[in-house]
N, C-alpha and C positions, 0 to 999 in steps of 0.2 A: 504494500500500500504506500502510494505516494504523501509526502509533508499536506499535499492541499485536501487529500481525502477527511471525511467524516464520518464515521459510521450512524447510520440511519437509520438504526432498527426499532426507536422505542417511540413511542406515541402517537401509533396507529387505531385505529377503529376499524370494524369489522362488522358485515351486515350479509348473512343469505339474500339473495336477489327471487334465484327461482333454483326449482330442482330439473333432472332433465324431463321426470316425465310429467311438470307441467313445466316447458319451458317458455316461460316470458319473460322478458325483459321491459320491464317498464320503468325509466329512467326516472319518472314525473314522484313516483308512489314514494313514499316514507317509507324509511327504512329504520331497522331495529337494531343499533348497532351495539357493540361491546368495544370496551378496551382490548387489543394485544399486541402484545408484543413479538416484533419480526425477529428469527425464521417462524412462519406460520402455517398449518395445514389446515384447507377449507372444512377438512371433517374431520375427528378423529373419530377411530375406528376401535369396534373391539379385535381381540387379537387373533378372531377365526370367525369362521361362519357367519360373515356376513354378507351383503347384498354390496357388490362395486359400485353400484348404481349410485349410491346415496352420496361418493365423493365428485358427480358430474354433474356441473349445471353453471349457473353466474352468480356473481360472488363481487361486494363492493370493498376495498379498502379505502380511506383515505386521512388526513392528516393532514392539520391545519397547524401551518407555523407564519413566527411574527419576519418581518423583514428587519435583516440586518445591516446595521451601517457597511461592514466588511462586503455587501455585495455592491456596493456603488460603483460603477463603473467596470465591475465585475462581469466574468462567464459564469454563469453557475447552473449546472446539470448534477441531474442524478445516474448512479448506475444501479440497475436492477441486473444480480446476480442469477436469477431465474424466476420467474413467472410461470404458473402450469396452468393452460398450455397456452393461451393465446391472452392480450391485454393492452387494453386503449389507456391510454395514461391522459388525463384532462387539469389542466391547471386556471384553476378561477371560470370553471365552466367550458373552456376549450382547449380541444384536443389538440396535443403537442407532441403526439409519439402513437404507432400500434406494434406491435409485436406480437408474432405467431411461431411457437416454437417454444417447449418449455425447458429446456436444457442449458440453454447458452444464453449470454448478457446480453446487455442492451442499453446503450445511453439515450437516458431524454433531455434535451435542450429545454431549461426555464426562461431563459434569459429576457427574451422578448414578450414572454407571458405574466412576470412576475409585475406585482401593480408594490411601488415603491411606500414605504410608511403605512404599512396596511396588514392585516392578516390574508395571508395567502390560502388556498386552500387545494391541496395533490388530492386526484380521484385516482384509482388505479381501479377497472374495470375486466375483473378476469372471468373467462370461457375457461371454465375445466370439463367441459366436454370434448371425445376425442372427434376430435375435427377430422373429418376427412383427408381435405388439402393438405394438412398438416404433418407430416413426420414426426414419431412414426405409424401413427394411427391408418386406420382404413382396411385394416384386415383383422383377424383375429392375431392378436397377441399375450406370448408367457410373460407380462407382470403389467404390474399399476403405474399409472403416473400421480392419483392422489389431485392434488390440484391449491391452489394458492402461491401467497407470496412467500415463495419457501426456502430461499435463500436472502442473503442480506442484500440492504440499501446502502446505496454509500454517497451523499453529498460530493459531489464536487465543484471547486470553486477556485477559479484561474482567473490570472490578465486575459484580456480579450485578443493577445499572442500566447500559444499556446502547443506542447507537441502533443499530437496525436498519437502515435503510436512508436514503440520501441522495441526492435528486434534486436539480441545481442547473441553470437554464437563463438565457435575455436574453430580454427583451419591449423593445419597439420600438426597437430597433435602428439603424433607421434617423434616427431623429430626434436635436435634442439632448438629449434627457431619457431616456436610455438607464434600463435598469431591469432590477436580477438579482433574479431569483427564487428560489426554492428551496422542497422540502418535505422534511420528515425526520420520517421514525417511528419511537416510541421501543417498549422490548420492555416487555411487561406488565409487572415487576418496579419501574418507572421510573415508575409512573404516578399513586402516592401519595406519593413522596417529598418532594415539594418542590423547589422548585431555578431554575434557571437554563437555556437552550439559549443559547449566544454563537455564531453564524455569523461567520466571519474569513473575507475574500479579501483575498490577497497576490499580486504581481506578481513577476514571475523574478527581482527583485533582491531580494526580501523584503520590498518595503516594501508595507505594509498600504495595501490602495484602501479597504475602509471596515469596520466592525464595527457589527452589531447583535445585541441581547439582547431576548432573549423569557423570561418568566416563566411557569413549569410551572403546568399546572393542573390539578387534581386530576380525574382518569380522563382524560383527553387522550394520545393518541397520536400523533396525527399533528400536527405544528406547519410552518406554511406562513412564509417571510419575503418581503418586496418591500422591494429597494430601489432608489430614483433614485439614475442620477449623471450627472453630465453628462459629454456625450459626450468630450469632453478625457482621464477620469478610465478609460473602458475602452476599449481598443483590440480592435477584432474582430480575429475569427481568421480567415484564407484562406487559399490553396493557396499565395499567393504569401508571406505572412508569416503564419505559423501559431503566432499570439501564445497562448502559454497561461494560465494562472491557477493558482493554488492555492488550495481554498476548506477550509475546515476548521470540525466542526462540536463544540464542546466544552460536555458536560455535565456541571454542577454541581450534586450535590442536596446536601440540607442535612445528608444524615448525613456529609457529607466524601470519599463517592467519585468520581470524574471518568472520564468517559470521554471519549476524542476519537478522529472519524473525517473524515480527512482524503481529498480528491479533487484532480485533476488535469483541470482544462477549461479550453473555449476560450468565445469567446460571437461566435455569425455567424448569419446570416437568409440559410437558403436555400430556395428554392422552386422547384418544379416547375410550367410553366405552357405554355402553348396556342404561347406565343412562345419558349419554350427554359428552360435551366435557369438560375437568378440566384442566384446567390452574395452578398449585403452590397448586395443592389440593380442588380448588373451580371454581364452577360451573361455567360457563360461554355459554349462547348464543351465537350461533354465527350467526353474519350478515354480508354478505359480497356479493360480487361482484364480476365477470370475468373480466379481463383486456386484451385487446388489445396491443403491444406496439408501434403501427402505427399512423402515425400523416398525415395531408393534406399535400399534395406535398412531403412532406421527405421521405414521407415510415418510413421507423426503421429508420433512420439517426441521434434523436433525440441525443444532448449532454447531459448533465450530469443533469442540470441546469431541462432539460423538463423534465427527467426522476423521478426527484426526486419528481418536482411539483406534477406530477400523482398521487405518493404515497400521498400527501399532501394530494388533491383534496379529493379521498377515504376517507381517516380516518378524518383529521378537518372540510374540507364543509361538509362530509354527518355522519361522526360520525360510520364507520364501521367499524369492528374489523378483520375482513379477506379479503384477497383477494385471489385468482384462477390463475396462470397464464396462461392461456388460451392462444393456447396449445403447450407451448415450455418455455424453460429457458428462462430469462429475463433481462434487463438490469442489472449488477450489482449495479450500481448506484440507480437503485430503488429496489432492495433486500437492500443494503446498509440503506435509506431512511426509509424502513419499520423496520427496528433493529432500528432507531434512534427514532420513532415517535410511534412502539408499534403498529405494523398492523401486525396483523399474515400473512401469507403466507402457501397456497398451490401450489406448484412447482412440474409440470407436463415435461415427457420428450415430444417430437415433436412429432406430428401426429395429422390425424383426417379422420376415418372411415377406412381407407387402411390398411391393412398389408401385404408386401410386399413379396418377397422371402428369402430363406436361408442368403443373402448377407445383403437382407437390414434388417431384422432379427439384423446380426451382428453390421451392424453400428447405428440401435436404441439403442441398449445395450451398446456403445460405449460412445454415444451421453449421457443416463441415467448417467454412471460413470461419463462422465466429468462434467456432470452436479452437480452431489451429490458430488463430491471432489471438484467442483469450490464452494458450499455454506455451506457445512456442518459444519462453524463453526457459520454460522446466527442465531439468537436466534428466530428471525422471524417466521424460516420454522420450522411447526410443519406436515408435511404432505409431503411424496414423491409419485407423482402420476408416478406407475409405468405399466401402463396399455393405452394405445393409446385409446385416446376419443373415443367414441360413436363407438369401435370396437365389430367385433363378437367376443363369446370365442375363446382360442388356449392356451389347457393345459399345452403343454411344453413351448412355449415363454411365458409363462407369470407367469410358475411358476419359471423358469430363473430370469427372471426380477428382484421378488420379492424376491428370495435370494441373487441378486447382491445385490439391495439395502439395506437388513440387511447385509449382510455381510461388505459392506463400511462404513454402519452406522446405528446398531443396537440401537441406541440410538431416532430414531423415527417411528413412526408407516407408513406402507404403505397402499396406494387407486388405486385404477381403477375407471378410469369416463366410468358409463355403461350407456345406453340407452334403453337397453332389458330388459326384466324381465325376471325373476330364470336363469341370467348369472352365471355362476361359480363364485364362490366366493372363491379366492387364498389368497388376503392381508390381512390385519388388517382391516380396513376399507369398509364397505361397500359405494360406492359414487354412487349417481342416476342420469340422468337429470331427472326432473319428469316435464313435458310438457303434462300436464290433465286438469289443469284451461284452461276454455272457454270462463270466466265470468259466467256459469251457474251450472257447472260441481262444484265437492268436489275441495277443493282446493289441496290437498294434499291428496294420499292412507297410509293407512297401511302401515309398511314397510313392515308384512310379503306378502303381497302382491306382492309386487316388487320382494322379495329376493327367493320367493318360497321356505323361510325355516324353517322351524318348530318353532324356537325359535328366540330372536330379538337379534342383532350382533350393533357392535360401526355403526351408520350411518348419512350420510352428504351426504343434496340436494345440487347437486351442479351445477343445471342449471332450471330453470324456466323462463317466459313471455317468451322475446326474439321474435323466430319468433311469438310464437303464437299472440304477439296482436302489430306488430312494431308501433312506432310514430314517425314523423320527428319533428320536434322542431317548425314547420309552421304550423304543422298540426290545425285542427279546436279544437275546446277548450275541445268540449263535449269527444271526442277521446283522447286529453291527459290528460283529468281529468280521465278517463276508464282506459289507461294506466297506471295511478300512482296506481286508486284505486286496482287492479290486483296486483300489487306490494305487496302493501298492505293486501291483502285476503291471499295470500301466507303466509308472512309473520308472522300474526296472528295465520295463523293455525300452524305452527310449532312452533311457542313460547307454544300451546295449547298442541302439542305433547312430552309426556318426552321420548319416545324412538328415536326422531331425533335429531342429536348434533349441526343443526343450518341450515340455509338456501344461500347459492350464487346465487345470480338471474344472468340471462344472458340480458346485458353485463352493464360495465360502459358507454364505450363513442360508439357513432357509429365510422363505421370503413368498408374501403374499400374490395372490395373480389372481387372472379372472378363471368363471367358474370352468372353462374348457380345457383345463391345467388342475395342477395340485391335484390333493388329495381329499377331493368332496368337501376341503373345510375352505378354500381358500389359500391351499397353502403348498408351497413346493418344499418336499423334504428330500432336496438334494442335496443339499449344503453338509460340509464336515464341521459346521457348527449350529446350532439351530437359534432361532431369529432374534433369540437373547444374547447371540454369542456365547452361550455355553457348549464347550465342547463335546463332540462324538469319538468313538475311536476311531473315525479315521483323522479327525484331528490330531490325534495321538501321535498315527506313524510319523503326520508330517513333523511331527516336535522332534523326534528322534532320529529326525536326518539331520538334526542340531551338529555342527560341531562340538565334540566334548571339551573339547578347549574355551567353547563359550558355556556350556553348562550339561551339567548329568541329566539324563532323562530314565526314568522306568517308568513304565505306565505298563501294567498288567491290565490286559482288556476281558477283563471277568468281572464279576461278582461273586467269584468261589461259590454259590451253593449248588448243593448236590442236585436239588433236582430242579436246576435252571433251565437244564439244556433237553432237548427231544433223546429219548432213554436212561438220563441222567448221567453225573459223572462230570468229571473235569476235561478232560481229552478228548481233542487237544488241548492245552492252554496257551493264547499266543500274547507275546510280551512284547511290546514298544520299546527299542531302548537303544540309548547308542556306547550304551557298557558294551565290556568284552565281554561277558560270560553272567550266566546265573546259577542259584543253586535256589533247590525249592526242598520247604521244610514242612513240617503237620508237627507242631508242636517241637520236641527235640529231634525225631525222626530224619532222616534226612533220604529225601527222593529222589534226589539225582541234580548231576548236573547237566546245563543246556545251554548251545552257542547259538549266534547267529545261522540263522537259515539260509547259507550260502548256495546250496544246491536248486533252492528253488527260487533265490532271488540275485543272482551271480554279480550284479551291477550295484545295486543298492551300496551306499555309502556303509547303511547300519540296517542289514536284514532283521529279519522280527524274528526274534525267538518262539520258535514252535517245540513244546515239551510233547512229546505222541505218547511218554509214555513215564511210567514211575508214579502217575494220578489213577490208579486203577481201584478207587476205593468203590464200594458195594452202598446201593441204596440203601440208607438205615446205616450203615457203617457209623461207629462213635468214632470220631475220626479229633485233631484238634486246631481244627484251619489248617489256612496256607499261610507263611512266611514266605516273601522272596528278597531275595538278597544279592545286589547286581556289584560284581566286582572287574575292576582294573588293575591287573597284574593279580598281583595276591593281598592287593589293599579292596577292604570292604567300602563301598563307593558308596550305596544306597540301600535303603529296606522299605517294602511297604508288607503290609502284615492283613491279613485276614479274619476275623474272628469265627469261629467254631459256632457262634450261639450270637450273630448281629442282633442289636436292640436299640435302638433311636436312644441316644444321651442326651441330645442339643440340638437347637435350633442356632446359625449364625448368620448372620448378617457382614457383609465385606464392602465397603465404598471402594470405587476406584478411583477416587478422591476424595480430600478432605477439605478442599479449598476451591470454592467458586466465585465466580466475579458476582455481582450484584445489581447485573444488568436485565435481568427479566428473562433472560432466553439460557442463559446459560444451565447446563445437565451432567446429570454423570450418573452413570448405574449402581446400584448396588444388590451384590449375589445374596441369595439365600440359599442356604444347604439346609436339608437334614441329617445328620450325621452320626454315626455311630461308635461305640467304645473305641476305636483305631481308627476318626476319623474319615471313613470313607460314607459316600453315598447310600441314603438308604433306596434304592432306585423305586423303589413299588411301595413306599407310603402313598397315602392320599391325604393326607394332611391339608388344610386350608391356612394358610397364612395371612393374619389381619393386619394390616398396616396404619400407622397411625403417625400425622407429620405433626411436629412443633415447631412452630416460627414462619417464616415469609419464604413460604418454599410450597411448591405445587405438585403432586405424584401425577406423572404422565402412565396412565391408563386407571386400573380399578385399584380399588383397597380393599380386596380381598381377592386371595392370587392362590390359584394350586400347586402343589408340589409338581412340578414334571420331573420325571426320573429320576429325582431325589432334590430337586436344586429348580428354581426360579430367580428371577430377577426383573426388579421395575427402574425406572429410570427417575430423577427428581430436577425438578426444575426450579432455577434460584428465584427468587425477588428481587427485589429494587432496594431495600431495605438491607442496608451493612448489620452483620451480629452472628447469631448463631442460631443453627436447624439440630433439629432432633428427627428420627426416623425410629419409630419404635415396631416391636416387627413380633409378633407371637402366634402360638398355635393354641389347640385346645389346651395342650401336655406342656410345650415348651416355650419359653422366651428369649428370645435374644439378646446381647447386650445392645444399647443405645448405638445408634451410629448419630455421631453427632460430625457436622457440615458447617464451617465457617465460610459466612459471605462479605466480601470484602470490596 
């Protein structure tokens, strides 16, 4: 965010217009409004079974502020972060902006609408019905768009010279004579002035890597800079040190006004190629995941705070090095997140299966631009999906496409998400869903198989499991032990192939959609986390392809009881971990020890331990749990433990913060377990947990939550009001401690 930004998010009002199935619009009629606070969703929702229907229709926001001396002689425009899906913006009764397309930004010009000394007054007039015209709507599709003002506002307010836009990127990289580039276009207004452009990059300590000045020239808008440095003087950005920059671009005209717009980058050379994908010159596997950016109750509404966690979750819980944004541009805040923490990103425009008319043709291409100028400075995004998901071919839109996006930004490679086999192949990138694993089937084909082309091209799976084998997080054990292992067979076989440059499974978390999807509730339970973000086992495996140099992992995918499984019995038991070796106990007993499953997963960093055998106890058997005990060399590295005779001890409660700002929007979750004598999950209580807040703080969904397979979570949302929140959380039998939240 630039020095002249504001954030814009609080003192809005909020009014239902009409629903879709009485849809009118009548501008004239009062309306019933409420206070809220931006990010916003037009409905919230319960967390299943409900009707999609009820989040489409028209929907008023608006927000009356006073005029400020600092706008005198002033630009001042808003940026809307995203609107779902379409939105007339009116300032003191007249329209001064529309936008259709709810993914990507959009600036509204006030300047010549604002009435000076006066109260102003912004309408923002949103359609969350899915529009035809509009991408990616017009055919059936797997998820929601929800609808509202669901990302943030952001004031801004410039001299009446002014830059537009700023692209900064690195040329040869590899070598010692490193070189930044950059182009910045300035607004018509800027173009007779006279003056100066000064480009600054600054390093995280603030000290300046180097400064160049360019000299205005009369009708010139667009000013390009190069500079050398030796490689000493920039350090690239990777997954593993994801070194950023500060670049900032400040103009000087000679009448004495300034503007400056400042960026946040990284500078890395990555490429997609016949022999895998290369990062700074070196190889790299890629493991990742599709992402949702849809949460229970809010829809998209998520603030800053959730958005970024998601990136978290991805790359620290499970250690992945990509993600997918499945299928639309993405919170900025979590593009943002993934430049900070070193998570690649592939950034898709809006769609899935449909391709529309001439019109809507236009506004996907539209949607694509605004998309690749809203990120094109992230070091993140190595990848522009410029092709609509799991569509058929279409020679001329998509050879459009893929010269927009070189043309905007030659500096990365393009993809199509295809589903068909011997689809045309336009971009850089060949991308697949490949949905062939069965559990009995190859895990993965040839690619030339897929590509139906003679010779092998750069390519990336970029969808597997998902529907083929879903699991909900309650499911029975033997099912999401299948589920993770399936994760797993995939994965191995492409680390085994050197002409695929990595693998994206389908999806991270589950996640709601309409009723011709999911699973009768509303809900797709493909995700290796479910739409709490609590983990399944196949979350598990991906933990445990952790480096053990960053952290130990066991995670035994049981629940030890005997008669969990169809015939009863332990066997197999399979274990997540990236230890050398286990040994498994039943009290003092000791039942063997067990290695990685090298045989059946040859590739795998850290195969899962499969025990076939030494758990051969008998239904009824007095037996006295299981112990497991993961060791490195002949040092005891981990233990997690079983009990003989589980019984609910506790109810807990866990924030994943303690501290939130005090601005009305801001959240953070917090987990509840049931838990027993050793701590683990009691997966098959049914317990109801009551929730009860104290202080200036609001629970995002209901106050009264069930157990899902041992463990629930709701999310809390802060006030305006600085102090302190209480979260009180109990069952029939158990209570929690306090989770107390400082707002600040």
């Amino acid at each position: 965010m630039s020095l002249r930004e504001i954030c814009w998010n609080r003192g809005w009002q909020f009014a239902a217009i009409s629903h879709e199935d009485n849809n009118r619009c009548n501008k004239e009629q009062p309306f019933e409004f409420i206070s809220v606070v931006l990010p916003h969703t037009c409905k919230e929702l319960p967390f299943d079974c409900f009707d999609e229907r009820v989040t489409l229709g028209h929907w008023l926001y608006r927000k009356d502020f006073s005029w400020e001396e600092s706008f005198c002689g002033k630009r001042v425009a808003l940026r809307f972060d995203g609107v779902m899906c379409c939105a007339e913006v009116t300032v003191n009764g007249k329209t001064v902006a529309k936008h259709e397309g709810g993914f990507t930004p959009f600036i509204v010009e006030l300047t010549d609408a604002l009435i000076p000394n006066r109260t102003n007054r912004i309408e923002v007039w949103v359609d969350s019905t899915e529009n035809p015209k509009v991408a990616p709507f017009g055919g059936v599709m797997d998820y929601l768009t929800f609808g509202g003002i669901y990302r943030d506002v952001t004031l801004i307010v410039t001299e009446p010279e002014y830059i537009t836009s700023f692209k900064i990127w690195g040329e040869n990289l590899l070598t010692n004579e490193r070189t930044v580039a950059a182009a910045i276009e300035l607004c018509p207004e800027a173009v007779h002035v006279g003056g100066t452009l000064e480009l600054i990059l600054t390093d995280k300590e603030d000290q300046k890597v180097f400064t160049a000045i360019h000299p205005l020239e009369p009708g010139k808008m667009i000013y390009r800079f190069s500079q050398p440095l030796p490689a000493e003087k920039l350090t690239l950005w990777s997954v593993e040190c994801p070194v950023l920059y500060r670049a900032e671009v400040v103009l000087k005209c000679k009448n004495g006004h300034i503007d400056r717009l400042g960026v946040r980058t990284g500078f890395r050379q990555a490429e997609f190629t016949v022999h895998g994908f290369y990062l700074n010159g070196e190889k790299l596997n890629l493991v990742g995941t599709n992402h949702h950016q849809a949460f229970p109750y809010i829809g998209y509404a998520a603030p800053k705070r959730l958005q970024r966690k998601d990136a978290d979750i991805l790359k620290q819980e499970l250690g992945l090095n990509i993600v997918r944004t499945s299928h639309y541009p993405q919170s900025p805040h979590f593009i943002e997140r993934c430049d900070e923490i070193g998570l690649l990103v592939f950034e898709e425009l809006p769609g899935w299966h449909h391709i529309g008319n001439a019109e809507w043709k236009q506004n996907a291409q539209r949607q694509l631009e605004e998309m690749i100028c809203r990120d094109w400075n992230s070091p993140s995004i190595v990848l522009w999906g410029v092709r609509i998901n799991e569509s058929l071919d279409d020679h001329d839109f998509y050879t459009e496409n893929n010269a927009i996006a070189h043309r905007l930004d030659p500096t990365r490679q393009t993809a199509g998400v295809r589903a068909i086999e011997n689809s045309e192949f336009l971009e850089d990138v060949f991308t697949f869903n490949e949905f062939v694993y069965n559990g009995q089937t190859v895990p993965i084909r040839q690619q030339q198989e897929i590509t139906g082309l003679k010779q092998d091209v750069p390519y990336l799976i970029t969808e597997f499991a998902g529907h083929m084998y879903p699991a909900k997080r309650f499911d029975a054990e033997e099912r999401l032990i299948e589920h993770a292992l399936r994760h797993a067979k995939v994965q191995d076989a492409v680390l085994g192939d050197d002409t695929v440059c990595g693998a994206i499974c389908w999806c991270a978390f589950d996640y709601n959609t309409h009723c011709e999807f999911g699973s009768g509730n509303r809900t797709c339970f493909h995700g290796v986390f479910d739409a709490f973000r609590l983990p399944k086992y196949a979350a598990w495996f991906y933990e445990s392809q952790i480096s053990p140099k960053v952290r130990g992992v066991l995670r035994p995918a049981t629940i030890a009881s005997m008669g969990e499984r169809s015939g009863s019995g332990l066997c197999p038991m399979v274990v997540f971990t990236n230890h050398e070796r286990i040994k498994l106990y039943s009290g003092e007993q000791f039942l063997g020890e067990y290695f990685p499953d090298r045989e059946e997963f040859p590739h795998l960093a850290h195969p899962p331990v499969i025990a076939r055998r030494g758990l051969d106890f008998l239904w009824g058997d007095f037996w006295k749990g299981i112990r497991v005990e993961a060791y490195d060399g002949d040092v005891l590295a981990e233990t997690v433990e079983f009990a003989r005779d589980p019984y609910a001890v506790g109810l807990t409660a866990v924030a994943d913060d303690t501290v939130l700002m005090a601005d009305g929007s801001d959240a953070t979750r917090v987990v509840l377990s049931l838990v027993d004598q050793n701590g683990n999950l009691m997966v098959y209580n049914r317990e109801v947990v009551r929730l009860q807040l104290e202080g200036d703080a609001t629970l995002v969904g209901p106050k009264y939550l069930p157990m899902i397979g041992g463990s629930t979570a709701c999310w809390i949302r802060a006030g305006e009001t600085v102090g302190e929140i209480r979260l009180l959380a109990e069952t029939d039998y158990f209570k929690a401690l306090p989770v107390t939240i400082i707002l600040q």
